[in-house]
C-alpha distance (Angstrom), angle and dihedral (degrees) to the residues before:
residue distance angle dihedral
X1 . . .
X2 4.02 . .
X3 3.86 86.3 .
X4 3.87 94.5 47.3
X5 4.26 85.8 53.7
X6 3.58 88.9 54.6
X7 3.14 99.7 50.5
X8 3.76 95.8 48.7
X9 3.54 84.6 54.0
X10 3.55 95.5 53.4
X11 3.62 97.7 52.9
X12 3.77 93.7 46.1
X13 3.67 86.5 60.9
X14 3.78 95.8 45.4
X15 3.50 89.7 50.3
X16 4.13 94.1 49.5
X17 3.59 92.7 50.2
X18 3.54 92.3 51.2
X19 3.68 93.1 53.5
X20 4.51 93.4 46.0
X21 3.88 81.0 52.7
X22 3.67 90.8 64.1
X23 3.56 96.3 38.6
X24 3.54 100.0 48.4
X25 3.75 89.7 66.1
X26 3.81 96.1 51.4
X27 4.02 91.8 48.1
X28 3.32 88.5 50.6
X29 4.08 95.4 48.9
X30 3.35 86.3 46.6
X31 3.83 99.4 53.2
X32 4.12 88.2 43.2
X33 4.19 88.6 52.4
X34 3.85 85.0 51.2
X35 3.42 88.9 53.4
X36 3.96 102.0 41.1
X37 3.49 85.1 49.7
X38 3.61 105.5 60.1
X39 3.83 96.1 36.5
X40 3.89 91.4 49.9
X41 3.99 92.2 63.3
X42 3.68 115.8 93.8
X43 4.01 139.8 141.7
X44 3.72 135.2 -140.2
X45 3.30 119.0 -135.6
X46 3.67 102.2 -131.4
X47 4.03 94.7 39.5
X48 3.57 127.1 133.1
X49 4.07 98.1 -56.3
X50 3.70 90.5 -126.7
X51 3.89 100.7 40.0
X52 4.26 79.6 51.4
X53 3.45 96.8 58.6
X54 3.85 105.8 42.5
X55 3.97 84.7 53.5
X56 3.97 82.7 53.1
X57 3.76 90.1 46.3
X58 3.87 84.9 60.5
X59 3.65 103.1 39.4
X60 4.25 119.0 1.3
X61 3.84 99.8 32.5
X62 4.02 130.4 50.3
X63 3.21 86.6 -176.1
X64 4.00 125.1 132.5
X65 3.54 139.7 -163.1
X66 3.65 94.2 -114.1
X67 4.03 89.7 40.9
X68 4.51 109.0 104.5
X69 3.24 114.2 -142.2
X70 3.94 131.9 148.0
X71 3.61 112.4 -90.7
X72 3.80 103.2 143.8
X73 4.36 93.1 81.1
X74 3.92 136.6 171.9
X75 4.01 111.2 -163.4
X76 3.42 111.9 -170.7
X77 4.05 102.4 -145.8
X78 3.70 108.2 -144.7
X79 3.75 106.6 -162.2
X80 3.72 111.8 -113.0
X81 3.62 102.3 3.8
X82 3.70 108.5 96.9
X83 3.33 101.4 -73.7
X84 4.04 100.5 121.6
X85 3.70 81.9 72.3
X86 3.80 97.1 50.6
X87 3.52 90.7 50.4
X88 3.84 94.5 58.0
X89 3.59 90.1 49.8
X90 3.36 94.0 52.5
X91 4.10 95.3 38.4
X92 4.09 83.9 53.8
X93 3.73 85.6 43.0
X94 3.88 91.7 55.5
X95 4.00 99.6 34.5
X96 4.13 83.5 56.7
X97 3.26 92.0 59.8
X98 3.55 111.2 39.5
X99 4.03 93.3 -107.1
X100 3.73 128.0 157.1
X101 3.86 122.0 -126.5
X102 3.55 136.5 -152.6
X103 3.72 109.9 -118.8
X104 3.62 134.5 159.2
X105 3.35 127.1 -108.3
X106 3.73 95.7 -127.0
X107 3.77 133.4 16.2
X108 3.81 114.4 1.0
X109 3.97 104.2 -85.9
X110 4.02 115.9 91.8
X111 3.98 99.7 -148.1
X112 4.15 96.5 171.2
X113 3.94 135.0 -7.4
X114 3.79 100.8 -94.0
X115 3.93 86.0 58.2
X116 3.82 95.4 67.9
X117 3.77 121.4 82.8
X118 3.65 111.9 -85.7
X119 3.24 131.0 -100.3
X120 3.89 125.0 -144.1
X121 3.59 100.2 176.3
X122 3.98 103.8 51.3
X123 3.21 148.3 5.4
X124 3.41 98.5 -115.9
X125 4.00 144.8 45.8
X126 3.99 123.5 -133.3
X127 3.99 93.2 -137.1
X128 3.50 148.2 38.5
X129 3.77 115.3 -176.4
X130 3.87 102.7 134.0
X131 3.98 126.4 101.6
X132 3.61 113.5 -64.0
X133 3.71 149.2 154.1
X134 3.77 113.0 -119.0
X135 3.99 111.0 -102.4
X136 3.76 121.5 151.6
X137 3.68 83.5 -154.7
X138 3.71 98.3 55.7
X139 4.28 82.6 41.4
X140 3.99 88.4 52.5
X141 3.77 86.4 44.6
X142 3.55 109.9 50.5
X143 4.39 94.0 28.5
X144 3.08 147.2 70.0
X145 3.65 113.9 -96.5
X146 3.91 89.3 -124.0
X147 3.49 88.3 58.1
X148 3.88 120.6 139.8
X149 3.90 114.0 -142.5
X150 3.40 121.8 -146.5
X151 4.01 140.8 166.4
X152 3.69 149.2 179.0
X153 3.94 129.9 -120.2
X154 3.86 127.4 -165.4
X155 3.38 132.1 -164.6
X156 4.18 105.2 -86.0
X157 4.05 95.3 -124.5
X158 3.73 100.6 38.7
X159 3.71 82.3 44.2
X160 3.69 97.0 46.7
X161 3.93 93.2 40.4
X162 4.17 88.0 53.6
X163 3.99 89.2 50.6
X164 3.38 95.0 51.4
X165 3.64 99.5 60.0
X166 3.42 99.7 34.5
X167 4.01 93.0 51.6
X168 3.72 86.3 51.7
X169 3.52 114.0 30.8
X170 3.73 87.5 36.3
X171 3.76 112.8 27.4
X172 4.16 92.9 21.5
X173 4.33 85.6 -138.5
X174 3.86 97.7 -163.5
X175 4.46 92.3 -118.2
X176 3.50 97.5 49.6
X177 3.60 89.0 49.5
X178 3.22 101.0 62.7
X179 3.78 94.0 57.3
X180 3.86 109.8 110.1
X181 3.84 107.6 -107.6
X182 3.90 85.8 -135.6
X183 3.83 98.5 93.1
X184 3.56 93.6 -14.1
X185 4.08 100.5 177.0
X186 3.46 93.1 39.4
X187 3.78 96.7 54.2
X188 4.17 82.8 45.8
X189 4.07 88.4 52.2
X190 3.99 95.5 34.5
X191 3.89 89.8 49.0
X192 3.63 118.2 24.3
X193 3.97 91.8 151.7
X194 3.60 91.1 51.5
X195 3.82 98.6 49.7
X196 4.04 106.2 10.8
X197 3.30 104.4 52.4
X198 3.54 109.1 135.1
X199 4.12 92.5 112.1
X200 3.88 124.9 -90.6
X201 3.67 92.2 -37.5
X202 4.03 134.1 67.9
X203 3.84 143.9 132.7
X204 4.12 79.5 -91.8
X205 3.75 102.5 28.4
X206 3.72 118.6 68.9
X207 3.51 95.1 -38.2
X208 3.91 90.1 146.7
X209 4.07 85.6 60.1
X210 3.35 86.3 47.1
X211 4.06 104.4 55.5
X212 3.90 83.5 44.2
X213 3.49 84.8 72.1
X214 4.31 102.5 -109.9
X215 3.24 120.4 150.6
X216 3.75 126.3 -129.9
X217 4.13 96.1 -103.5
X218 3.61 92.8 88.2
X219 3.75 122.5 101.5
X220 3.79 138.2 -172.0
X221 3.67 83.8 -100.3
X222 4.14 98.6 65.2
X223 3.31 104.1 71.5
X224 3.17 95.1 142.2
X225 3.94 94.7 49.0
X226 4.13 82.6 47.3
X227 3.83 91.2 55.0
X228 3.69 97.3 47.0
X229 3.88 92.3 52.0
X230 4.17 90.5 47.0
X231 4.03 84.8 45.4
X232 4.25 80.4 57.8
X233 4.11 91.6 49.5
X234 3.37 82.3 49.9
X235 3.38 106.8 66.3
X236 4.00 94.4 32.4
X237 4.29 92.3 48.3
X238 4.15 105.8 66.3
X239 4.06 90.9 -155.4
X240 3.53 134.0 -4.7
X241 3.87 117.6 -144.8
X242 3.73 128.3 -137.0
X243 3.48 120.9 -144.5
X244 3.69 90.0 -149.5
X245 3.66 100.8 54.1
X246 4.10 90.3 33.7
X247 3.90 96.7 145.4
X248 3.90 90.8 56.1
X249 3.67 88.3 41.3
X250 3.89 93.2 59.8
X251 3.73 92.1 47.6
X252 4.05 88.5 46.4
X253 3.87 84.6 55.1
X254 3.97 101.6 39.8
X255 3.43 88.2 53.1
X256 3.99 95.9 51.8
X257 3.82 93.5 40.9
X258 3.97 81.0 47.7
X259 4.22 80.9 -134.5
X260 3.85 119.4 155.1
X261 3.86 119.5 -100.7
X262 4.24 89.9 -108.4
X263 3.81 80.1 64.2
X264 3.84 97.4 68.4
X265 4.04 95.2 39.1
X266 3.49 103.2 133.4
X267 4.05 142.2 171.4
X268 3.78 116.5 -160.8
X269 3.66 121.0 -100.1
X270 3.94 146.9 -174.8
X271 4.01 85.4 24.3
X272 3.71 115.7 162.4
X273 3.67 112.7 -169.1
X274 3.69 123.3 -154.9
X275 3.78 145.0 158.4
X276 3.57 128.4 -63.0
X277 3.37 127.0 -113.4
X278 3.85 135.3 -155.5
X279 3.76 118.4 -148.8
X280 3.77 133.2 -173.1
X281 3.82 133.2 -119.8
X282 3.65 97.0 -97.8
X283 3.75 94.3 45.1
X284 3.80 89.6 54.6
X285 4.32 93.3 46.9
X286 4.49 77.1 45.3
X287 4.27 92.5 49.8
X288 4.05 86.9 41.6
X289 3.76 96.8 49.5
X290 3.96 86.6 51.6
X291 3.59 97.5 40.9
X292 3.87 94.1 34.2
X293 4.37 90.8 130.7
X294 3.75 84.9 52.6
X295 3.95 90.1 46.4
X296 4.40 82.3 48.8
X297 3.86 95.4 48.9
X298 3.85 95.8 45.3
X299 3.70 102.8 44.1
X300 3.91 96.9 40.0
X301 4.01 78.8 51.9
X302 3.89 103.6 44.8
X303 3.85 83.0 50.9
X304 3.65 99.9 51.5
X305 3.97 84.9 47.9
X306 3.22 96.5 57.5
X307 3.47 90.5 54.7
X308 3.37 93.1 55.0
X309 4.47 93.8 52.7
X310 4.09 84.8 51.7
X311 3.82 95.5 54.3
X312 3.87 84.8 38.6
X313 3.98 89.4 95.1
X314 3.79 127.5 -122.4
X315 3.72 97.9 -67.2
X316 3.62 94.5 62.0
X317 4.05 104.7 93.1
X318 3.77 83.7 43.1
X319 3.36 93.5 61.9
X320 3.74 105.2 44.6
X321 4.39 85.6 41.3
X322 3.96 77.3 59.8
X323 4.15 91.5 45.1
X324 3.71 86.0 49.2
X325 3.35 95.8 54.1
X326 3.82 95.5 46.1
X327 3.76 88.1 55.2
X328 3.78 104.1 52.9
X329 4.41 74.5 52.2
X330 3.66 94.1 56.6
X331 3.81 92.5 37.4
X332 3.82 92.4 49.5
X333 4.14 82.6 43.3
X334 4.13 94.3 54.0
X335 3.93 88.8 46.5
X336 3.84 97.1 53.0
X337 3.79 104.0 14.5
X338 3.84 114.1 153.5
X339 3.61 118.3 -146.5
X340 4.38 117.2 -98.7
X341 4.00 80.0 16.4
X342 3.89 112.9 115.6
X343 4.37 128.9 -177.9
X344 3.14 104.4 -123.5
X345 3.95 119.2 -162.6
X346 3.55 112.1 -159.4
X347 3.89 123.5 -145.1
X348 3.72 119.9 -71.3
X349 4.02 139.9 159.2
X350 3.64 89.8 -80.0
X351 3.90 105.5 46.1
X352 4.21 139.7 -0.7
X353 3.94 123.2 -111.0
X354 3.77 114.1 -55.6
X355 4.13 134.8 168.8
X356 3.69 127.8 -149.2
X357 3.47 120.4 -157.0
X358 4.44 145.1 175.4
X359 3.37 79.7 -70.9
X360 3.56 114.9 49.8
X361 3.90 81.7 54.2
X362 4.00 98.8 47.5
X363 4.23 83.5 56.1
X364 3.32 88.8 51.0
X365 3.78 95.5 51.1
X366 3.74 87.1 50.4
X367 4.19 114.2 108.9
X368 3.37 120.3 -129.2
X369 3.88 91.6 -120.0
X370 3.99 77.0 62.1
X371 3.78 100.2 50.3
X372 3.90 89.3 44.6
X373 3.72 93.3 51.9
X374 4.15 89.5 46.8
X375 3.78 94.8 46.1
X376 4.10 91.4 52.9
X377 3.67 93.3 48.9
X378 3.77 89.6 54.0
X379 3.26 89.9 47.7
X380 3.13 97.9 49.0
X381 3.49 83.6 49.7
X382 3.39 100.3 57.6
X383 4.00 91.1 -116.3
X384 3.92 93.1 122.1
């Protein structure tokens, strides 16, 4: 009897083993297929507009077609102030989702409606996020009247500093060249008559005031004329960005375009590093004096966005310390990314499932100057 129970026993075992060793192979298939499957999906960015954004359906974009979210956007691109980056976000943004830009025919800076690429299909474009000066009649012109305007401020010295070596290392403007190298912002802040003279507006001289669309009649003296025209932008820009508090910014915006948080990714571009400088107290009072419409549009801007982050509700820092964190991923991704390999950011209280891949970090490399030049060829084209 004891040896018949063994051998029962025995034969049960045989007979399970037998059956895991087949199994084991098909689990494992199975988990390899799952695998193969989500790394082989990818997009290009200048596919077949329609074959891009099912793909996104599936893997960038949660979006739906009953889901309402901004999409009809006027970005007012403040030269040297972060705004190269906001414009790829919002270009990406746009090309996702089969969107139509305003772009000029020419060059990259929209100075009137008849300079943008035509349009044969409506009356209207979906985006603005090229070089312009502020007009709400160009706006009214060239958008949709549901459009949401929005900008970007920068500090007016770190600003200033970054425009004066990029317009003359870069772009060799004839003013800034003549600068001596030898203390070349301090001589620019020390001096402004001697080598800025060009009248209250220049790439290093209010230029802020400038793209906000003021005109050159105001003087230190009007602050009260100053604050009633930035009381006007205002009401007509939705949210103003700062540069310094960019993270927060992003999550300010996703959550009044009601976008998804794979819609504000972003990786830094058109940077252009250069040394610090230290300056004294009376060179600071000298730079504000000169740049005091600058001083005006920040401040009155920082202050109305800070309004904004308290009335944001309690969940707010949590959400951009989560966007941070995302970033440094997708930056440390981009740097060391290994082809068929995608990030993939699994669903949390602040966003659903979404992958990044080579090529979500190749667009995001991709200048503006780029972007602009690809968009008019397709139009052009008659791809978009």
């Amino acid at each position: 009897m004891k040896c018949l129970l063994v051998l029962i026993i025995v034969m049960t075992l045989i007979i399970y083993t037998f059956q895991l060793s087949n199994y084991i192979p098909q689990m494992t298939r199975a988990v390899t297929m799952v695998k193969e499957e989500r790394v082989a999906v990818s997009y290009e960015l200048f596919d077949n507009v329609t074959q891009q954004r099912n793909m996104n359906s599936a893997n960038i974009s949660t979006k739906t077609s009953d889901y309402n979210f901004t999409q009809h956007i006027g970005f007012l691109k403040v030269h040297k102030a972060g705004s190269s980056t906001m414009s790829n976000i919002l270009f990406r943004f746009g090309v996702r989702h089969s969107l139509t830009f305003a772009i000029p025919s020419s060059a990259n800076y929209l100075h009137k409606r008849s300079g943008a690429v035509h349009r044969q299909t409506r009356d209207h474009f979906d985006i603005l996020a090229v070089h312009t000066r502020y007009s709400p009649a160009l706006y009214n012109a060239v958008l949709a009247k549901d459009a949401v305007n929005i900008a970007i401020v920068r500090e007016p010295l770190d600003r200033m500093i970054s425009a004066a070596y990029y317009y003359g290392t870069k772009l060799h403007v004839d003013y800034l060249l003549k600068i001596p190298r030898t203390n070349f912002i301090h001589n620019l802040i020390r001096n402004p008559e001697r080598f800025d003279n060009a009248g209250m507006f220049s790439e290093t001289k209010n230029s802020m005031g400038f793209d906000f669309g003021f005109t050159g009649n105001f003087t230190r003296n009007n602050t009260v004329e100053i604050n009633q025209r930035l009381d006007v932008l205002n009401r007509e820009f939705e949210l103003v960005l700062v540069m310094e508090r960019f993270e927060e910014s992003l999550v300010l915006m996703k959550r009044l375009f009601n976008w998804q948080l794979q819609d504000i990714i972003f990786k830094t571009t058109n940077r252009n590093p250069h040394k610090a400088d230290t300056f004294t107290q009376e060179e600071l009072e000298n730079f504000r004096r000169t740049c005091f419409l600058d001083y005006a549009v920040y401040n009155y801007f920082t202050d109305v966005f800070q309004t904004k982050v308290q009335q944001a509700g309690d969940d707010f820092q949590s959400e951009v310390a989560y966007f941070k964190d995302v970033i440094q991923k997708v930056s440390a991704y981009c740097s060391n990314s290994v082809p068929g390999k995608r990030l993939v950011f699994t669903k949390s209280v602040w966003n659903e499932e979404f992958n990044i891949t080579i090529k979500d970090c190749q667009q995001m490399k991709t200048t503006v100057l780029k972007y602009i030049d690809i968009l008019r060829r397709r139009h052009y084209a008659n791809k978009y």
